[in-house]
N, C-alpha and C positions, 0 to 999 in steps of 0.2 A: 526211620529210626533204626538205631542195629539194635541187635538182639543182644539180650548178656548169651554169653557160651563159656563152657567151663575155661577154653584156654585163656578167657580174660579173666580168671581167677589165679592170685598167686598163692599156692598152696603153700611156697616155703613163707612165706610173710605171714601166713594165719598161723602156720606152725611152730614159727617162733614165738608169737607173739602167745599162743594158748601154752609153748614150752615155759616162758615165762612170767603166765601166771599160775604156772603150776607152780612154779620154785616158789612166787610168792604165798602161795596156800604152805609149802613145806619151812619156810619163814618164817610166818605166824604161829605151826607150832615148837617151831623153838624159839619165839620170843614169849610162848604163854608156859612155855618150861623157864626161862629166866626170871621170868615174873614171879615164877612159883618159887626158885631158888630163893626171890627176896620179899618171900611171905604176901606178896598181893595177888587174890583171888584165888588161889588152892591150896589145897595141901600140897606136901612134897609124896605123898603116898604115890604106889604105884600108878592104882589107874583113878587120881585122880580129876575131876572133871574144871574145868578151868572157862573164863569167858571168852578165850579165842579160840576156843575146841572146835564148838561147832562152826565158824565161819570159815574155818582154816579145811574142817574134813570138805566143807561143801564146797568153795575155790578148789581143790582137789580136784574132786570125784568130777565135776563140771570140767575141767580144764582138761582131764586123761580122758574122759568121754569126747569131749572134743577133739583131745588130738589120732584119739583111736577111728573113729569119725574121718576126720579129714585125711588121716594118713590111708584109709582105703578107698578114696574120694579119688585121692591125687593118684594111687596106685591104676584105680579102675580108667583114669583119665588118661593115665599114658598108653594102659593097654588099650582105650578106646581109640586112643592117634594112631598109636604103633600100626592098629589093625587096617587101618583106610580107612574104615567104618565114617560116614557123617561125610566123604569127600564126594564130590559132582564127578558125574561118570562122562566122560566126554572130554 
């Protein structure tokens, strides 16, 4: 059986895909601002707390950790190709 190794990982596929769950996290708070424009679940006050606050900060915070995460993943991986490092000597 092979081994998994990082170059069978696509960094830009994870990285889009956590790019766009971040937008989704940045979505939900502007659709729990819209909400609030038409009076369901907050106030219109500044800071507010609203029922998609917290699922929207946490899609966030998980999805930018993520892609901070993978984007020095993918960085350390090119530098580990670049270097020879990992290739059979002979």
């Amino acid at each position: 059986m092979s081994e998994p190794s990082v170059s069978r990982i696509s960094f830009a596929k994870v990285v889009v895909v956590l790019a766009v769950v971040f937008g989704i996290g940045v979505g939900l708070c502007g659709l729990d601002i819209f909400l609030a424009s038409k009076g369901i679940g907050k106030s219109t006050e500044e800071f507010g707390v609203g029922p998609l606050d917290g699922v929207s900060i946490v899609v966030m915070v998980v999805s930018a950790l993520g892609l901070v995460i993978t984007v020095i993943a993918w960085i350390g991986a090119a530098i580990f190709k670049g270097s020879g490092a990992g290739r059979g000597n002979g």
